[in-house]
C-alpha positions in Angstrom: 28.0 -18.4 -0.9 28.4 -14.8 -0.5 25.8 -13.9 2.1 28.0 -10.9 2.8 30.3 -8.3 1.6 32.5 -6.3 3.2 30.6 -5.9 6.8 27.2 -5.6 5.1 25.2 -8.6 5.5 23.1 -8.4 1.7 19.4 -9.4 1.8 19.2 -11.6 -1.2 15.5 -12.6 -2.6 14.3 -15.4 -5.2 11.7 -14.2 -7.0 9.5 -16.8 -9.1 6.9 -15.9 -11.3 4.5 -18.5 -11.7 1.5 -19.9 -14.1 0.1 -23.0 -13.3 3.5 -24.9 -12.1 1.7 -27.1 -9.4 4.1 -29.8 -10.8 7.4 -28.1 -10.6 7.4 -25.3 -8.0 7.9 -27.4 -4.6 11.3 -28.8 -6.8 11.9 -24.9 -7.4 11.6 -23.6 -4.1 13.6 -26.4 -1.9 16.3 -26.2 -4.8 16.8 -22.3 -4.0 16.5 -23.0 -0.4 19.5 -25.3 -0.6 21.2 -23.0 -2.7 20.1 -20.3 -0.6 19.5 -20.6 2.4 19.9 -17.1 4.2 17.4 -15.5 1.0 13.7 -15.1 1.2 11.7 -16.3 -1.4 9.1 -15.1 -3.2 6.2 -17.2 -5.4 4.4 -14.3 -7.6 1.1 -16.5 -8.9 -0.6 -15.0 -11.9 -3.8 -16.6 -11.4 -3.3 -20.0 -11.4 -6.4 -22.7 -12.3 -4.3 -25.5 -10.1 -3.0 -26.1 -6.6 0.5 -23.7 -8.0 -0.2 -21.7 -4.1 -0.7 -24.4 -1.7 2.3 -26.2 -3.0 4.7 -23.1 -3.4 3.4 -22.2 0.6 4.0 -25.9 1.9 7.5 -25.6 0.5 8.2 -22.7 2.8 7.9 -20.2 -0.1 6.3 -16.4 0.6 3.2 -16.7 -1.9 1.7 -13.5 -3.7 -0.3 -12.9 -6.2 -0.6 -10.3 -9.5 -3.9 -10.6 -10.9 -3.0 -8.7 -14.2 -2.3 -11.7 -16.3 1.7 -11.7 -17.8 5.1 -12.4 -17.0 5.8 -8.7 -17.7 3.1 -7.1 -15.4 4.4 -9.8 -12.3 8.0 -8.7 -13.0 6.7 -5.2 -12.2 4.9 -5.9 -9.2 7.7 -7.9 -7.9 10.7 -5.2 -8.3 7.9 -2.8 -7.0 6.9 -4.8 -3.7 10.6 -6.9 -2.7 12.6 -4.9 -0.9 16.6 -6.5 -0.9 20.0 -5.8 -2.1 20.3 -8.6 -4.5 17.1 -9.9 -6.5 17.5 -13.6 -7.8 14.8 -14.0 -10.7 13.5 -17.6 -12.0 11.3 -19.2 -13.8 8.9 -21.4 -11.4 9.1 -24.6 -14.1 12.9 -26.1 -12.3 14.4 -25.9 -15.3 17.3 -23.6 -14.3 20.0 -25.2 -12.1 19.4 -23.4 -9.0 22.9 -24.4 -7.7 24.6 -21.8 -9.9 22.5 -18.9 -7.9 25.6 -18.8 -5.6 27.9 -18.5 -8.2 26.1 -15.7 -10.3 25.8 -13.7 -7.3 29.4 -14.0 -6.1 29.6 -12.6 -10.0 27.7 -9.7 -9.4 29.4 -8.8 -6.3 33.0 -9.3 -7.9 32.9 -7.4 -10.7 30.7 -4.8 -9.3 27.9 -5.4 -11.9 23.9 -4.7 -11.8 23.0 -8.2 -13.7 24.3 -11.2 -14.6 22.2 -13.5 -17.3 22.4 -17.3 -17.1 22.6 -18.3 -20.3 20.9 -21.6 -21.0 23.2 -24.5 -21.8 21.5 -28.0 -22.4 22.3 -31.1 -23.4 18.4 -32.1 -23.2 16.5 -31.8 -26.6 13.4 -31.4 -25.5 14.2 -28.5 -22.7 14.9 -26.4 -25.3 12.7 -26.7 -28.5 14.1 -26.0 -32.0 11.9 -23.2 -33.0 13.2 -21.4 -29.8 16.8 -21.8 -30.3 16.5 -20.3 -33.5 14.8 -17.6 -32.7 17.0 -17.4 -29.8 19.8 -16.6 -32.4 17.8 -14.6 -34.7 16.5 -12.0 -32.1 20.0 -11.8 -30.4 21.7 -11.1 -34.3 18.7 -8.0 -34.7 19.3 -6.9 -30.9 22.9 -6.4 -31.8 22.4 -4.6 -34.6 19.8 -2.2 -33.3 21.3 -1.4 -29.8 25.5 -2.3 -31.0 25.9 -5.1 -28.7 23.4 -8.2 -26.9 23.4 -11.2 -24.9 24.0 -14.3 -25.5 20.6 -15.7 -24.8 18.3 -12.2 -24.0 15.7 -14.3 -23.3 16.8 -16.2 -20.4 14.4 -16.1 -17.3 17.2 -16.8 -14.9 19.3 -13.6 -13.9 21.1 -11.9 -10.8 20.2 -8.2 -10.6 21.5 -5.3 -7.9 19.1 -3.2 -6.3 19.9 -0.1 -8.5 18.5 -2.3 -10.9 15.3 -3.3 -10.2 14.4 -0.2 -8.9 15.2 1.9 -11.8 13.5 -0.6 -14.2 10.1 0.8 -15.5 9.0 -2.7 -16.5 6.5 -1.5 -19.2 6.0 -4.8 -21.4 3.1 -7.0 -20.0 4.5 -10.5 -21.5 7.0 -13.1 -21.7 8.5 -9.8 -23.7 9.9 -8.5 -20.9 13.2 -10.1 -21.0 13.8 -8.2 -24.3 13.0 -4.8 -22.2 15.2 -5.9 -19.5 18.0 -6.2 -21.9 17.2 -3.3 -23.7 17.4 -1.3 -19.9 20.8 -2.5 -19.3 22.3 -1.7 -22.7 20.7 2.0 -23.2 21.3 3.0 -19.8 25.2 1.4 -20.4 25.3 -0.4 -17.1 28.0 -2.6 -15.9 26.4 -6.4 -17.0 27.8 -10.1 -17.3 26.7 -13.5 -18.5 27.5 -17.0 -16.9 26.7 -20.8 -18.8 24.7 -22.4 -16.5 22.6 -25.8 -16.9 19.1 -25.9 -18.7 17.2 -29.3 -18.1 13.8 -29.7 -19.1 10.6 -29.6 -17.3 9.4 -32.1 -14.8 6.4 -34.7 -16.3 3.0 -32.7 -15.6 4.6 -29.1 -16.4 4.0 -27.6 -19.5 5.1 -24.5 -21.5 3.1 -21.1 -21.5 5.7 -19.8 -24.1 4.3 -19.8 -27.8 7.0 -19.7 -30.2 4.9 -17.6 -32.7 2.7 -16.0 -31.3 5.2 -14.8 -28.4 8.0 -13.9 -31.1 5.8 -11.4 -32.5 5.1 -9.9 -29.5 8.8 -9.9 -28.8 9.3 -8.4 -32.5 7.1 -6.1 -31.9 8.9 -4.7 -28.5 12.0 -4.6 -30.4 11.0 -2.4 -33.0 9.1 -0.2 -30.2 12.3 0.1 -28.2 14.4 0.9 -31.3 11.8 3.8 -32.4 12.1 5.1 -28.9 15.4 5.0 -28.3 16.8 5.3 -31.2 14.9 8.0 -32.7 17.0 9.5 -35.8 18.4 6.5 -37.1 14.3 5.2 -37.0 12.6 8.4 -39.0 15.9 9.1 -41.0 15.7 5.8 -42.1 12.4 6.5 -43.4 13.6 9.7 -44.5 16.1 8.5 -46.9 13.7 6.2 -48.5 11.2 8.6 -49.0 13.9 11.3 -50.2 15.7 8.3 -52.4 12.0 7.3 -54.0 11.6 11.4 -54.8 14.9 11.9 -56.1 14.1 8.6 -58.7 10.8 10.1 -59.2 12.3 13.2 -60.4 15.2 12.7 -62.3 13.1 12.0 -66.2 10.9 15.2 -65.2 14.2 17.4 -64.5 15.7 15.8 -68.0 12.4 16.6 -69.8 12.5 20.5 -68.6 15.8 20.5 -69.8 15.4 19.3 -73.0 12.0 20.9 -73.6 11.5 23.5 -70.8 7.7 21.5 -70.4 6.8 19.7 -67.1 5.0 17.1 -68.9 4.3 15.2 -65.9 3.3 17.3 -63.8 1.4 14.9 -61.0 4.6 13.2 -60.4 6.3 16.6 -60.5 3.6 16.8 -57.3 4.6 13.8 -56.0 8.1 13.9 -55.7 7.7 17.5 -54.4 5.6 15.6 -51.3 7.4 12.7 -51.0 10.6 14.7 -50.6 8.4 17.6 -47.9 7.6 14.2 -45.9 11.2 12.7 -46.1 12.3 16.7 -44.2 9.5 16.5 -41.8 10.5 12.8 -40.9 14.0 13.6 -40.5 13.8 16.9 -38.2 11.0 14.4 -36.4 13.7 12.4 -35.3 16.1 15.1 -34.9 13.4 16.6 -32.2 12.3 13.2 -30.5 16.3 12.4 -29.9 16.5 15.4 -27.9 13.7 14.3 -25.8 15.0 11.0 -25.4 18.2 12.1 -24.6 16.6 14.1 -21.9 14.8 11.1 -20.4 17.8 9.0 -20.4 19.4 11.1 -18.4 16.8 11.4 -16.1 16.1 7.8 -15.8 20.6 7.6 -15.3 20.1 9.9 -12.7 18.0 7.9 -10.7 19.9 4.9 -11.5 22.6 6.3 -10.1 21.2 7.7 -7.2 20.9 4.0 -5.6 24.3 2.1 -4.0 26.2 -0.1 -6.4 26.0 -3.9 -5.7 27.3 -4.3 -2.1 28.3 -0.7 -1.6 26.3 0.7 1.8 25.4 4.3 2.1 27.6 5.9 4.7 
């Protein structure tokens, strides 16, 4: 295990968000503490009903707590409170193989990277349900298109990220979303990443999934589509603008033949129409001319910062 690099000795910390996993977190914590015994780790509960707490403390885990209820709102207040050089983020449910912590890190360090994503590999039906794996695929294919590459499996829980990273991450989303806004960060802000197949087993008897395929997926949709508006601005509104322009163009072409033929605007509240349709298809396209600027300017405000942290293992002098 790579506790150090170079003559830095790197503070490593597990971080484990956590919703009623009173049957599975003692198994999580004392499998990271055998992985990694030199880190500190960190049990974020988001308000619990059963004995989660108590157990994550008796297994020798630093216990927290973010009362705003969501994966994405505990992310934040993790990266926000943990201070370390290395940030090792699970799930709380033991379904990742925390012996492959050392090996993602030693990743990270390597090839000088700011996250590496375990993707899930299982030969276990039930630890990875059908509806999930498909949508697994599907939102991975739409990722790709949208943002030019993806991951693997974006929606792992299970990754190794620098410090640069989790302290230039706004974390906005307040779901199980925020996986998709992680990925999203690393690809618009084009920073070094890597993936690595690591075991996915299913959850101990007593633990039970918080994830709901559809009602999740939309959410997840949802952030997609946000993110892609955002950040990608003119391809968003021009998209729109050549729809509206293509519909007014349609619209137009037996009103133009008519005038020709007859010099009469027979139609003339379609004439209208087409005349609005095509005003709205110029104001949505110098829309997104404008909001590109701006985002250009955040993004380079938001590289800035990243940038203004160490790389992975790197010391300020």
């Amino acid at each position: 295990m790579p506790a150090a690099h170079g003559a830095a000795v790197l503070r490593i910390a597990v971080l484990l968000p956590c919703y009623n996993e009173e049957a599975a977190i003692a198994q999580t914590v004392a499998g990271f503490r055998a992985s990694l015994p030199q880190a500190d780790i960190y049990v974020y509960d988001n308000n619990s009903s059963d004995r989660t707490r108590e157990v994550a403390a008796a297994a020798g885990a630093i216990v927290r707590a973010e009362r705003m209820q969501g994966k994405g709102h505990v992310v934040r207040r993790m990266f926000a409170d943990v201070d370390a050089d290395i940030y090792v983020m699970a799930d709380g449910d033991a379904t990742y193989d925390a012996s492959a912590a050392p090996m993602l890190i030693g990743k990270l360090l390597d090839e000088q990277l700011d996250m590496v994503v375990a993707a899930r590999q299982s030969e276990i039906e039930e630890a990875y349900r059908r509806g999930h794996r498909l949508g697994n695929r599907l939102f991975n294919t739409l990722l790709a298109s949208l943002f030019g590459r993806t991951f693997s499996d974006i929606f792992s829980g299970y990754r190794v990220f620098s410090r640069r990273f989790a302290k230039s991450f706004p974390a906005l989303s307040s779901g199980f979303e925020t996986e998709t806004e992680i990925s999203v960060h690393a690809l618009e802000l084009a920073m070094p990443v890597g993936e690595a197949v690591t075991p996915y087993g299913a959850r101990p008897e007593g633990s039970h999934s918080k994830l709901s395929t559809w009602r999740d997926g939309w959410r997840i949709m949802k952030t997609i589509l946000h993110l892609f508006r955002t950040e990608r601005p003119v391809i968003f509104y021009g998209s729109f603008s050549l729809f509206l322009a293509t519909l007014a163009v349609v619209l137009s072409i037996p009103i133009v033949v008519t005038y020709l033929e007859t010099g009469l605007v027979p139609r003339f509240p379609t004439a209208i129409l087409a005349t609005g349709l095509m005003i709205l298809a110029a104001l949505s396209f110098f829309a997104g001319l404008i909001l590109d600027t701006v985002v250009r300017g955040r993004r380079e405000v938001r590289r800035l910062h990243y940038l203004s942290l160490p790389a992975p293992g790197v010391s300020r002098l």
